[in-house]
C-alpha positions as CSV (number, residue, x, y, z in Angstrom):
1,X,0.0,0.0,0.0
2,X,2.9,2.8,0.4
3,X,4.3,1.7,-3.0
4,X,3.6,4.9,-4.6
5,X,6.4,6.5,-1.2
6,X,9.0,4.6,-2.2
7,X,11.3,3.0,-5.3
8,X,12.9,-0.3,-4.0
9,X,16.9,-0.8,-3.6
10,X,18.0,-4.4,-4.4
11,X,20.0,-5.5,-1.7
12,X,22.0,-8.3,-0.9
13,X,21.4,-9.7,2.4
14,X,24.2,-9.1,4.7
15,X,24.3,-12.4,7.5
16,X,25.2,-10.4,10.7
17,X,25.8,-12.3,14.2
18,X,23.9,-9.7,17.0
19,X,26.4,-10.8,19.3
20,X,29.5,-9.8,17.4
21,X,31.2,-6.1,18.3
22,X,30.3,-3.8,15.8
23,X,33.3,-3.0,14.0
24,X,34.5,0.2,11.9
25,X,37.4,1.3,9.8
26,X,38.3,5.0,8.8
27,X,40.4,5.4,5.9
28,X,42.6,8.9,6.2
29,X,42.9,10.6,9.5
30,X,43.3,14.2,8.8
31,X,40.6,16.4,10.2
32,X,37.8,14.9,8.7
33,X,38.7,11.8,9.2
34,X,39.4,12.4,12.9
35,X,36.5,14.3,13.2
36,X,34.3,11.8,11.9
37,X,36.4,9.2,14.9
38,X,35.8,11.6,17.3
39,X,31.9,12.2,16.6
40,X,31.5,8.4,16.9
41,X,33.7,8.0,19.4
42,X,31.6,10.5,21.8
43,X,28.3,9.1,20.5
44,X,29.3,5.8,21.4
45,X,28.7,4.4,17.5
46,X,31.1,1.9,17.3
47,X,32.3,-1.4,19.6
48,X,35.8,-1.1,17.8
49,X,37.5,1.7,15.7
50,X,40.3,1.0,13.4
51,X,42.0,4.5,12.0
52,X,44.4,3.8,9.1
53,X,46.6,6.9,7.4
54,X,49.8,6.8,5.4
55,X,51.8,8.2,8.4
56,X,51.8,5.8,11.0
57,X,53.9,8.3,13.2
58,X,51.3,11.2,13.7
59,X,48.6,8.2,13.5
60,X,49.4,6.4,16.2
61,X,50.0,10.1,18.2
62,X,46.1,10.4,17.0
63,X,44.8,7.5,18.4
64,X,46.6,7.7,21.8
65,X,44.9,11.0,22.4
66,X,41.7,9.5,21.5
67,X,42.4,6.7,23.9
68,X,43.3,8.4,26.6
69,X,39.9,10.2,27.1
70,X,38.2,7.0,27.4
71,X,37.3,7.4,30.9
72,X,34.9,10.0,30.1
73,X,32.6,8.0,27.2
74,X,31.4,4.6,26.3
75,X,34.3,1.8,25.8
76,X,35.6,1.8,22.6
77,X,38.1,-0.1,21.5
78,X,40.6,2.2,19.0
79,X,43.4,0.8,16.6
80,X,46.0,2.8,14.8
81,X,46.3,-0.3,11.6
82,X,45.9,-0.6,8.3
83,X,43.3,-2.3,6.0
84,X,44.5,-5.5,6.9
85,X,43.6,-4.6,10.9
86,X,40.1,-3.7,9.4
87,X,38.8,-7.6,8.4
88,X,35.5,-8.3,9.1
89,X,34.6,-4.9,9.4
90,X,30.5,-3.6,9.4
91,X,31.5,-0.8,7.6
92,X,34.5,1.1,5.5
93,X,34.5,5.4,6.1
94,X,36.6,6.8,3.3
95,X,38.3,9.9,3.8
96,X,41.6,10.5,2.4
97,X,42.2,12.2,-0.5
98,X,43.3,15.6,-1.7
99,X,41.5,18.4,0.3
100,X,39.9,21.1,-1.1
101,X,42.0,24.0,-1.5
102,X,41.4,27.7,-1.6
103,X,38.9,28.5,-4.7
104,X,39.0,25.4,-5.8
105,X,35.7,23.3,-6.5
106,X,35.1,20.1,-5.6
107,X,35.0,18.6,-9.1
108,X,38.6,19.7,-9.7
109,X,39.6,17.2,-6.6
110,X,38.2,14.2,-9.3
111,X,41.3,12.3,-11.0
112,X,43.9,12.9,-8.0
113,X,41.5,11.3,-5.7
114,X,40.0,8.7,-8.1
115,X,43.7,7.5,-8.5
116,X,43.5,7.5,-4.5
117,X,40.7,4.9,-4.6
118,X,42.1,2.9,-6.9
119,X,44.9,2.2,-5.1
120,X,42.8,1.2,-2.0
121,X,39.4,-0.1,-3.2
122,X,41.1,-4.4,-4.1
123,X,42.4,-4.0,-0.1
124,X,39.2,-2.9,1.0
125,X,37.0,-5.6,-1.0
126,X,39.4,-8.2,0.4
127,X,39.6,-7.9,4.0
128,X,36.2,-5.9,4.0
129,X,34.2,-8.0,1.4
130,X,31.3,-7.4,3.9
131,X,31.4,-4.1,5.0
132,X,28.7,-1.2,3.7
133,X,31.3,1.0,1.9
134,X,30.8,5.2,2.5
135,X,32.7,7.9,0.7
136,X,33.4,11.2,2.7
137,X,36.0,12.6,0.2
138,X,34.7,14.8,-2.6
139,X,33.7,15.3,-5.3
140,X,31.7,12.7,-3.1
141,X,29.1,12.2,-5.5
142,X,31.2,10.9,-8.4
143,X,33.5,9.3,-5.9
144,X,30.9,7.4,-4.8
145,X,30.2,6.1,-8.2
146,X,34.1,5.5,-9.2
147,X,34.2,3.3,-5.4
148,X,30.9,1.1,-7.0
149,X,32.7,0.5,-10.6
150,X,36.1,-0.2,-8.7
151,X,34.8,-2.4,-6.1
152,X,31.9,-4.6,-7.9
153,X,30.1,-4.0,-4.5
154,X,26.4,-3.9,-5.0
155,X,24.9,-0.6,-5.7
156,X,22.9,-0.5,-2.4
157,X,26.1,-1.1,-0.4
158,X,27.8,1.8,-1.8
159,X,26.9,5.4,-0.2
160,X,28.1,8.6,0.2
161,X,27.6,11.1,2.4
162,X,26.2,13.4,-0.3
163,X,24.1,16.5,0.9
164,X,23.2,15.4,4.3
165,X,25.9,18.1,5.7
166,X,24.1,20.5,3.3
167,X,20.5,18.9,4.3
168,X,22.1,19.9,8.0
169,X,23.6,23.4,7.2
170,X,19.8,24.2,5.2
171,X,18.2,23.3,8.4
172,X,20.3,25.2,10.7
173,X,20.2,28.6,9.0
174,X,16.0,27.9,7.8
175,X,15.6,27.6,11.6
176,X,17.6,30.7,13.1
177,X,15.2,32.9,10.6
178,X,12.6,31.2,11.7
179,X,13.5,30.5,15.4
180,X,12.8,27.0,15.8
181,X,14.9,24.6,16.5
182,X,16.6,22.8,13.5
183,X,15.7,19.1,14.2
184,X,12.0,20.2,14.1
185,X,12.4,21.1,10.2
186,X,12.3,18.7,7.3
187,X,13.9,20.1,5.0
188,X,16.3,18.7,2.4
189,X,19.3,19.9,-0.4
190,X,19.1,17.5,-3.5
191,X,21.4,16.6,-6.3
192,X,25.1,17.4,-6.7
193,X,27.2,17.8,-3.1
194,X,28.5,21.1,-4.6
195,X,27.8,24.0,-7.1
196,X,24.8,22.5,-8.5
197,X,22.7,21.2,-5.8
198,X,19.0,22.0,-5.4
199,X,16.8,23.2,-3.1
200,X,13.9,20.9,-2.3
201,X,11.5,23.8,-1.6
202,X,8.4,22.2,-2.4
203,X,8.5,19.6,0.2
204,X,10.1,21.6,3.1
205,X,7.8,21.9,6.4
206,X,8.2,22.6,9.6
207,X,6.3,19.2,11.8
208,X,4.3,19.1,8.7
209,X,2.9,22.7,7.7
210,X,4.9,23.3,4.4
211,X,6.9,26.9,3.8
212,X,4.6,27.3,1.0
213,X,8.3,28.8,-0.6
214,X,5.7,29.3,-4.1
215,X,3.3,31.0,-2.8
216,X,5.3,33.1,-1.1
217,X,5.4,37.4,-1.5
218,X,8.6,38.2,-3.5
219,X,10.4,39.9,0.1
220,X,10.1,36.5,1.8
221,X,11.0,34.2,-0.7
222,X,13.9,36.6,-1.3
223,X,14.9,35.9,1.9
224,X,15.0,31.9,1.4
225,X,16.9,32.2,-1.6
226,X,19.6,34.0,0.2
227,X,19.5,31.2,3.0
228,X,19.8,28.8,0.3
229,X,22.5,30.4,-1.4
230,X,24.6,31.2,2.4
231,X,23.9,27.0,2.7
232,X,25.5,26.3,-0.9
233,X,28.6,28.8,-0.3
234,X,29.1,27.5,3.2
235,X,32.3,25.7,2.6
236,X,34.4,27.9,0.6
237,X,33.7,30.7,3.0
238,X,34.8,28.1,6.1
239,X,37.7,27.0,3.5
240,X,38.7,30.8,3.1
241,X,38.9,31.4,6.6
242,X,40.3,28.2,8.2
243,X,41.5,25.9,5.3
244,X,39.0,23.0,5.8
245,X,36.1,22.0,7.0
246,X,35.3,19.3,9.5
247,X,33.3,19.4,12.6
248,X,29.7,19.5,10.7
249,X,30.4,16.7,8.1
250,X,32.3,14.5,11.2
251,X,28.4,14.9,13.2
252,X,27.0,14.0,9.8
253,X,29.0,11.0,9.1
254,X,28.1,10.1,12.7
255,X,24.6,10.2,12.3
256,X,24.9,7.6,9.0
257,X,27.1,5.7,10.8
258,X,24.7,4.9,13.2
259,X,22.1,4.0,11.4
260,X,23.9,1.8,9.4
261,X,25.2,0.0,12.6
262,X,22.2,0.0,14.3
263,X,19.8,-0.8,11.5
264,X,17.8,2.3,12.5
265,X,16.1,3.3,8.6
266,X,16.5,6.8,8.6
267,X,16.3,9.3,5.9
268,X,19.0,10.7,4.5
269,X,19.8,12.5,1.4
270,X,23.0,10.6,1.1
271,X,24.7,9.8,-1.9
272,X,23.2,6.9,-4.0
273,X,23.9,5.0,-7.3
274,X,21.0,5.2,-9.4
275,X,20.0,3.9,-12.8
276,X,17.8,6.7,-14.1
277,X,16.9,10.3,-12.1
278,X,15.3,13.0,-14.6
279,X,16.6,11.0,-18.0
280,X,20.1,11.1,-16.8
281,X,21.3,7.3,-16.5
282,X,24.1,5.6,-14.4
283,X,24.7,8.5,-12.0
284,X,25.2,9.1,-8.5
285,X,23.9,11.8,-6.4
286,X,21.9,12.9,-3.3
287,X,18.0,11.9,-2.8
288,X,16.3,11.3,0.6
289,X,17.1,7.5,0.7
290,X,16.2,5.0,3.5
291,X,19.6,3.7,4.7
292,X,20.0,0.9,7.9
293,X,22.0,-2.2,8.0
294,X,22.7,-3.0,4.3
295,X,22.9,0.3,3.0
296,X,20.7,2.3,0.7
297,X,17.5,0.1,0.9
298,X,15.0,2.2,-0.1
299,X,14.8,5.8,-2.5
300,X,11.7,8.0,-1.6
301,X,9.7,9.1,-4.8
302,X,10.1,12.4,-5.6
303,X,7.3,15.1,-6.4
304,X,9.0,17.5,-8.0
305,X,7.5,20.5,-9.5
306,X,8.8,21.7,-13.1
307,X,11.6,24.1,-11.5
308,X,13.1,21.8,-9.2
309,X,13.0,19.0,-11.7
310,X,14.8,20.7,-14.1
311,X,17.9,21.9,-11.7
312,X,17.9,18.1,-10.7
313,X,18.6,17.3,-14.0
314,X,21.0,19.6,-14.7
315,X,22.8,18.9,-11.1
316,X,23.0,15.3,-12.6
317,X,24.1,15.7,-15.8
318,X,27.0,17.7,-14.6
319,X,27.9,14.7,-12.7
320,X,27.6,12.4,-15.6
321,X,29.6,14.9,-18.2
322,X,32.4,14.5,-15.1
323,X,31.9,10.9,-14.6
324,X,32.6,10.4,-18.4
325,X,35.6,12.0,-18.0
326,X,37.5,9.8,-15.2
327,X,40.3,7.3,-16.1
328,X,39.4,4.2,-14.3
């Protein structure tokens, strides 16, 4: 009966003993990796926590800080490794790569970072064959869909974190105009993580009353295009002022994280590999998505109205001109 909600994922079905620790590996422990280790770590996400980075040295440094605040949180157990440290893990965090510098997009972080993956996706499959597999590092989006051609992982085991730190930042700056707290908003950014993401005005609410953005007198919906466009600039204007980001998308991965773990089927507008979205095929990008213990089981049906649909399929063409363009 709630067919016309939702477009199925096929999944594979994952054989998980309830008695086993649930285990997790983060791949690259710079600041967003060790902000994403120290969101989970606080929120008590993970049984065990395996952190793996090219230099050992200042990893190992990293992970006996971590450790040595573990008499004010949940046990955890944390690991300084490497992939092979990571076997029979419930789920792969990818991290490293090139950051984003200084006016640079996100799409001009693709080959560097693809090479990246393709040096570590055969380690991952093999000691990780299991694992749900989630990409942090941008251009997430077509990151996401280079991890799913390099791996041969099915599609709904594959995620990124997509626009749910956008989804986040919307929600934030929707709710200080409005002065309600964020969490009581549903409101959602669509399509590319980056310059071409969309605005899901038509469906945003507040505990079910929609904004009504459409119907709106010019002054006022002036006002929400602005917070839309502070939400879409948000990281180059944290990048020009502190070089990176990281707190925000280390809450966000959190939040996945734990659904994932804990089978919890939440919505998300994460990252997904989908066969068809506005007559753009094989493409990966953000839509609210139903994600628990085997990944990305479930898309949500979009209604769209003319606008929005035709900024989603531009946002995912630009993704498939770039995705045509990788070396894999």
């Amino acid at each position: 009966m709630f067919d016309a909600l939702f477009t199925p994922n096929p999944i594979t079905e994952l054989h998980v003993d309830p008695l086993r620790p649930l285990k997790g590996v983060i791949i690259g422990a710079g600041q967003v990796g060790l902000a994403c280790a120290y969101a989970m770590l606080i929120q008590n996400v993970l049984d065990e926590m395996v952190l793996v980075d090219i230099n050992q040295e200042r990893l190992i440094g990293e992970v006996m800080d971590l450790e040595q605040g573990m008499s004010f949180v949940q046990p955890t157990t944390i690991k300084a490794g490497t992939l092979a440290d990571a076997a029979g893990a419930d789920i792969v965090i990818l991290t490293a790569g090139a950051a984003q510098k200084p006016g640079e997009t996100r799409l001009d972080l693709v080959q560097k970072n693809v090479e990246i993956l393709k040096s570590l996706i055969p380690d991952i499959v093999s000691h990780c064959p299991e694992a749900i597999l989630l990409i942090v590092s941008n251009p997430v989006d077509v990151l996401t869909y280079a991890a799913w051609k390099l791996s041969g992982l099915p599609k709904a085991r594959v995620l990124g974190s997509g626009t749910v730190l956008d989804s986040g930042r919307f929600r934030f700056l929707l709710g200080r105009h409005l002065g309600i707290d964020p969490r009581s908003l549903h409101a959602y950014i669509i399509g590319e993580h980056g310059d071409s993401e969309v605005p899901f005005w038509s469906e945003a609410n507040v505990a079910g009353t929609p904004l009504y953005y459409d119907g709106m007198p010019a002054n006022e919906r002036g006002i929400l295009d602005d917070i839309f466009q502070q939400t879409k600039h948000a990281a180059y204007e944290i990048i020009s002022r502190k070089g990176y980001t990281n707190y925000a998308v280390g809450l966000a991965v959190a939040q996945i994280v734990q659904a994932i773990i804990r089978d919890q089927n939440r919505v998300f507008s994460v990252s997904c590999i989908l066969d068809e979205i506005c007559g753009v095929q094989d493409v990966s990008l953000s839509i609210p998505a139903v994600v628990g213990r085997t990944g990305v089981n479930r898309l949500l049906k979009l209604s769209l109205n003319d606008l929005e649909r035709d900024q989603l399929k531009t946002s995912a063409q630009t993704l498939r001109d770039v995705i045509n363009q990788i070396r894999f």
